[in-house]
C-alpha positions in Angstrom: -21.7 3.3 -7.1 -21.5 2.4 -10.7 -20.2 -1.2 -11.8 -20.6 -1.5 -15.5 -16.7 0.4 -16.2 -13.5 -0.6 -16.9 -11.6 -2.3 -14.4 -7.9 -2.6 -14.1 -8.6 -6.1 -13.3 -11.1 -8.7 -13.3 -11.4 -11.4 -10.4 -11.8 -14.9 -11.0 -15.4 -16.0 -10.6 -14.9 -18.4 -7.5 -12.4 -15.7 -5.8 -15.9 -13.3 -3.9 -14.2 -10.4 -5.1 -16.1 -7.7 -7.0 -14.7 -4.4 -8.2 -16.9 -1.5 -7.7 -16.6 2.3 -7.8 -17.7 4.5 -4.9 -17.7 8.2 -4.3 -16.0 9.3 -1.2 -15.2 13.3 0.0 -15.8 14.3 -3.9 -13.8 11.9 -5.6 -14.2 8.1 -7.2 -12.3 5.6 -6.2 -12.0 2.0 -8.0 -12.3 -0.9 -4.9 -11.8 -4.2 -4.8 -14.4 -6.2 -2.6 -15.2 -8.9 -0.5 -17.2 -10.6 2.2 -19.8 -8.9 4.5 -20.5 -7.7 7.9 -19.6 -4.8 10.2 -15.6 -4.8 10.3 -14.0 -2.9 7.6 -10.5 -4.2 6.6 -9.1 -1.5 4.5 -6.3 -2.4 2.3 -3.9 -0.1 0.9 -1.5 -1.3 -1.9 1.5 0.6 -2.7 4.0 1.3 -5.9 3.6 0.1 -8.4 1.0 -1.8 -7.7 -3.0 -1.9 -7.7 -5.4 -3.2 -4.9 -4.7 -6.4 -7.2 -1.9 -6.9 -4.7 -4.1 -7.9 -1.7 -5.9 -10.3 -4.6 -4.1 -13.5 -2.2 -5.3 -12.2 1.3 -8.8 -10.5 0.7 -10.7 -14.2 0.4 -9.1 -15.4 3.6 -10.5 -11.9 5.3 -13.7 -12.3 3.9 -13.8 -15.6 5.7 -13.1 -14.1 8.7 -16.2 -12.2 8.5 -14.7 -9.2 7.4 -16.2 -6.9 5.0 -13.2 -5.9 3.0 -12.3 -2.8 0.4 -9.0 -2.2 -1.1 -9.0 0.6 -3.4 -7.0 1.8 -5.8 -5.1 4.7 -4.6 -5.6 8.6 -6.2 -3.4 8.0 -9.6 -3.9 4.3 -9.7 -6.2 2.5 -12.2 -9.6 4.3 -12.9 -9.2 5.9 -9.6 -9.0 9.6 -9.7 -5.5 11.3 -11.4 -5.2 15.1 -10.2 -2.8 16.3 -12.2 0.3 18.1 -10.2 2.6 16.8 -7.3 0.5 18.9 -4.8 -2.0 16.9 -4.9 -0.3 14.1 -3.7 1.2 14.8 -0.2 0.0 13.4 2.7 -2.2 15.0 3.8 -4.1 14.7 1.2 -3.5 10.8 1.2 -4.9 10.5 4.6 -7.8 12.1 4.0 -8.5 9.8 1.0 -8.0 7.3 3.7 -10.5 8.8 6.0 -13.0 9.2 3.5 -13.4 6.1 2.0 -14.0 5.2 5.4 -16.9 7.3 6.0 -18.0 6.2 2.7 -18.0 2.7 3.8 -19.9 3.8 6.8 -18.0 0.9 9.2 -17.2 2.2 12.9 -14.9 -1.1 13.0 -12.0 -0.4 10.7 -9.0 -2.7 10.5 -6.1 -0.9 8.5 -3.8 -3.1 6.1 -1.4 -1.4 4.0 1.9 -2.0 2.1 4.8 0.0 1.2 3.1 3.1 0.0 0.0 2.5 1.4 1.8 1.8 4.3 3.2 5.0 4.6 0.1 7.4 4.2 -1.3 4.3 7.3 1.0 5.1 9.8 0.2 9.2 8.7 -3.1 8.2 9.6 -3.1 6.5 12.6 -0.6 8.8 13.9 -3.0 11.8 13.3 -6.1 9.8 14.4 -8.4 11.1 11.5 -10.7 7.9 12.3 -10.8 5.4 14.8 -9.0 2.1 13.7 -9.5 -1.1 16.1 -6.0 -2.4 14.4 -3.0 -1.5 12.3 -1.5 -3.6 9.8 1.8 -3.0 8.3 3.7 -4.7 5.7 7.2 -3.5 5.0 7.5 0.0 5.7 8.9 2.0 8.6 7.3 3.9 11.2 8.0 7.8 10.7 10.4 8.5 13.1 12.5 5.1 12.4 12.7 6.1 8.2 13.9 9.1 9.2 16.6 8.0 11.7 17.9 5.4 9.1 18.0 7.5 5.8 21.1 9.4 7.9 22.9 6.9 7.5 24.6 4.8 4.5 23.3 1.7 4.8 19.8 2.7 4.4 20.6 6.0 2.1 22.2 3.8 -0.7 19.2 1.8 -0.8 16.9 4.9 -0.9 18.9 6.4 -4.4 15.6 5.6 -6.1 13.3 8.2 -4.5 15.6 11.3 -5.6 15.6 9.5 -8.8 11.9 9.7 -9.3 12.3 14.0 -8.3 13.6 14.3 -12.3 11.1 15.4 -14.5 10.0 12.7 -16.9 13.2 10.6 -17.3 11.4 8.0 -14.9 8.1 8.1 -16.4 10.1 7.3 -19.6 12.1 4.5 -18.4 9.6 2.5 -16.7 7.5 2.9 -19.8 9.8 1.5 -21.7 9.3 -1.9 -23.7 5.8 -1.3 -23.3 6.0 -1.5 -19.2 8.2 -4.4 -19.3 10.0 -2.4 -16.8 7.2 -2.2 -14.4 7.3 -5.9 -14.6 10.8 -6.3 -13.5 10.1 -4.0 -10.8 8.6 -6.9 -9.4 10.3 -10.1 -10.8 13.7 -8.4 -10.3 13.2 -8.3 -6.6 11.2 -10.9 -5.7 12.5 -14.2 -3.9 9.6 -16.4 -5.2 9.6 -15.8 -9.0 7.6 -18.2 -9.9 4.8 -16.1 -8.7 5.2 -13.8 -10.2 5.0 -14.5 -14.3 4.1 -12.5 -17.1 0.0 -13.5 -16.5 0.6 -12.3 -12.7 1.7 -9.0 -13.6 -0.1 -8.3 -16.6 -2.5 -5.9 -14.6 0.0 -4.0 -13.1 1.6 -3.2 -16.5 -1.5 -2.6 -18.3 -2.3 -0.3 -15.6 1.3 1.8 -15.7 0.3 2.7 -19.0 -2.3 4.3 -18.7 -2.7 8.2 -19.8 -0.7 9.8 -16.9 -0.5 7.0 -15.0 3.0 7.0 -14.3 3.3 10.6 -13.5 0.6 10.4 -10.9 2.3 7.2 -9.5 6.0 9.0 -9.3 3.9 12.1 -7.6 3.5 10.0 -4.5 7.7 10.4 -4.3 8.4 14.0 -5.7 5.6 15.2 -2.6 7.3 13.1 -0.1 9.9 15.5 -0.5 8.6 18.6 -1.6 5.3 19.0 0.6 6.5 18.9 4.5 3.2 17.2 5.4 4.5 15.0 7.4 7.8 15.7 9.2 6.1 18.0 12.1 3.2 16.5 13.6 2.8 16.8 17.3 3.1 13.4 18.2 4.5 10.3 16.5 2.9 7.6 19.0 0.4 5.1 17.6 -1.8 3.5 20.6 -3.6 0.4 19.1 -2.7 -2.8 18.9 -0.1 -3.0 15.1 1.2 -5.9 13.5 4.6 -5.4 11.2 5.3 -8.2 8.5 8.4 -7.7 7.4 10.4 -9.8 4.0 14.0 -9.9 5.1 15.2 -9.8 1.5 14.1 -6.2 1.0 16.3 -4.5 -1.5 15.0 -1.2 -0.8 14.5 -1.5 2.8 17.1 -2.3 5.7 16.4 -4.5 8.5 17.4 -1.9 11.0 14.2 0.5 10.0 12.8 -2.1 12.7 15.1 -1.2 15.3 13.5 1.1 18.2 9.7 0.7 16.4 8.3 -0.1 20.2 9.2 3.7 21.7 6.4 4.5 19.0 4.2 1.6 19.0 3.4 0.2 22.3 1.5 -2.5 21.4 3.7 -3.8 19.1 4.0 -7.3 17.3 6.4 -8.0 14.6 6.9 -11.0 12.4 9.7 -11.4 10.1 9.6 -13.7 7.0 13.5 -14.8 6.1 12.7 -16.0 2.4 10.7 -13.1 1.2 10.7 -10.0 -0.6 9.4 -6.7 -0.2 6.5 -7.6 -1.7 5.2 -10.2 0.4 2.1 -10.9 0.8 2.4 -11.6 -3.2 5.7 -13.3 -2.3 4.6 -15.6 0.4 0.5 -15.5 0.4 0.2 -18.2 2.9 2.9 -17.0 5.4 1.3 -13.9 5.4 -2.2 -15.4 5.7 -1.4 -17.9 8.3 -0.1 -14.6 10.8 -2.6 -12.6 10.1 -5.1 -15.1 10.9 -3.4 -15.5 13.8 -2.6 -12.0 15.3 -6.5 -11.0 14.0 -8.4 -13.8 15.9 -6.1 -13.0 18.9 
């Protein structure tokens, strides 16, 4: 581990987060930390964000007695940046997921993860690359419901931005634009709770977008989805520990019905639906989203 490099963020003093870089399966990764102990909660942030998004819930985990890392995915921050969209499947993802876990060294591993993260979570939990004791997913779809819904209108209008991002370099240019401002919007745009989410909040985020290849690596994430089949074959879709959905009602991007039929996959399912937030919720309502995962974690 190395500490004295840029960070895409710093944490307040009081906050017991730390941002370190470790070397897992060959590659650095930049992780936010917190707390102590044997249980590993793993956080995984999504686009376009940083493991700054988990900045509200990682203190309130720590608590807990967690010991807890969010890194910054592959193409995020001063994480690694492969260049080239084949670097980016998911395959690839999940492994990243499995060895940061190795690298961490816990045997009790508590998966979190949001929208992008989210995805490459239930990849992994479906495969079983490591053992998790729980799953934690905020506002994404299992598998097998995504792919049900995207058939149909209702969801496939909502979905025009992912064969947006397959054109080469018109979106890198328009979410650069005004010097990231559009990256900012991202968030503001579709957010219930504004207030939270100021210029000062998402300064990191923006910064961070700008970066030398940033955005390409970021969009990479999309253009594999659907160019590299990793993930629309695998043997089984079932996921057998106990997972907890969180789910903002007022997703834009997202419909409601993605939730339909999610227990034929996950039997020990619990879902919780917040009515007045966004898709990014645990930004959008922290304490909601603290106060039931508190709950369903000390269970």
């Amino acid at each position: 581990m190395a500490t004295e490099q840029i960070t895409s963020w710093q944490p307040p003093a009081d906050s017991g987060i730390s941002i370190k870089f470790v070397e897992a399966g060959g590659n650095r990764y930049e992780v936010a930390m917190a707390g102590a102990g044997d249980r590993l909660a793993l956080c995984l942030h999504g686009f376009p964000e940083l493991h700054y998004s988990w900045r509200h819930q990682m203190p309130m985990l720590a608590e807990m007695g967690y010991r807890v890392w969010a890194p910054n995915m592959r193409g995020y921050g001063e994480s690694h940046r492969p260049v080239g969209t084949e670097h980016y499947g998911l395959n690839r993802l999940a492994q990243d997921v499995a060895d940061v876990i190795d690298a961490s060294g816990a045997k009790d591993v508590t998966l979190i993860a949001h929208d992008w993260g989210a995805i490459v979570a239930w990849h992994f939990a479906i495969k079983k690359l490591r053992p998790l004791t729980k799953l934690i997913i905020l506002n994404v779809p299992h598998p097998k419901c995504g792919q049900r819904e995207i058939k149909k209108w209702r969801q496939l209008k909502k979905s025009w931005y992912i064969f947006f991002f397959q054109i080469p370099w018109l979106p890198e240019k328009l979410l650069a634009r005004g010097k990231g401002r559009a990256i900012q919007m991202a968030f503001r745009g579709n957010a219930v709770n504004t207030e939270l989410f100021d210029d000062q909040a998402l300064e990191p985020y923006r910064q961070a977008a700008l970066r030398p290849g940033a955005l390409t690596a970021m969009l990479s994430y999309y253009r594999a989805l659907l160019q590299i089949p990793d993930g629309r074959d695998l043997p089984t879709y079932q996921v057998d520990i106990p997972t907890l959905v969180l789910w903002g009602e007022q997703d834009i991007a997202l419909d409601i019905h993605l939730l339909d039929g999610l227990e034929d996959y996950v039997p020990d399912l619990t879902i919780k639906r917040f009515p007045e937030a966004s898709h990014w919720v645990q930004q959008d309502v922290p304490d909601a989203v603290n106060a039931e995962l508190q709950t369903w974690l000390e269970g």
